[in-house]
N, C-alpha and C positions, 0 to 999 in steps of 0.2 A: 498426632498433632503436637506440634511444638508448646510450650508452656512459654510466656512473657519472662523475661528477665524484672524480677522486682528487685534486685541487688544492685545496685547504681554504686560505684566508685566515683563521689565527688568531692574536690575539695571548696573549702570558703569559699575562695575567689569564682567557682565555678555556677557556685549560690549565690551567691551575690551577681552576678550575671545575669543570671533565670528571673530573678529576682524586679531586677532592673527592667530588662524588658517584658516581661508580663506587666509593669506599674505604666509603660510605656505603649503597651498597645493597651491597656482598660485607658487611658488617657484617649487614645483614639476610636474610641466605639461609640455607638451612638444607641447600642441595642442593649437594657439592662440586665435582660437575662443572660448575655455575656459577660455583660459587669460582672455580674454578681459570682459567676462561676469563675470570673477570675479571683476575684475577692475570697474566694471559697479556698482554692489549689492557694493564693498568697497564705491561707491561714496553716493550710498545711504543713507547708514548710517552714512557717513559723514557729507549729507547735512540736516539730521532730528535731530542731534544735538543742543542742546541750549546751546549758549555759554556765560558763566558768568564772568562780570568785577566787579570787585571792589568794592561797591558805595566809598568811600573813596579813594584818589590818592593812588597809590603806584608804589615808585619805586624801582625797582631793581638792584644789578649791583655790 
């Protein structure tokens, strides 16, 4: 039996897509137990995120 691909080649923009519409269909549900499992998968990919500073100060404003 085959095994799942868990190795996803994606970039930003491809994140930010998924992103987009998962916020766009939890906007259309009416049922919270799919809310919530949406809200769950958004956190995911929230939190595999790498988030990039700086090396150099900067500020903004």
């Amino acid at each position: 039996m085959a095994k799942p691909n868990d190795n996803f080649k994606l970039n930003t923009k491809d994140v930010e897509h998924i992103e987009c519409a998962l916020r766009l269909l939890q906007a259309s549900l009416q049922d919270d137990v799919s809310k919530k499992e949406i809200v769950n998968l958004l956190a995911k990919l929230y939190h595999q995120k790498v988030w990039y500073r700086p090396k150099e100060n900067f500020v903004s404003g």
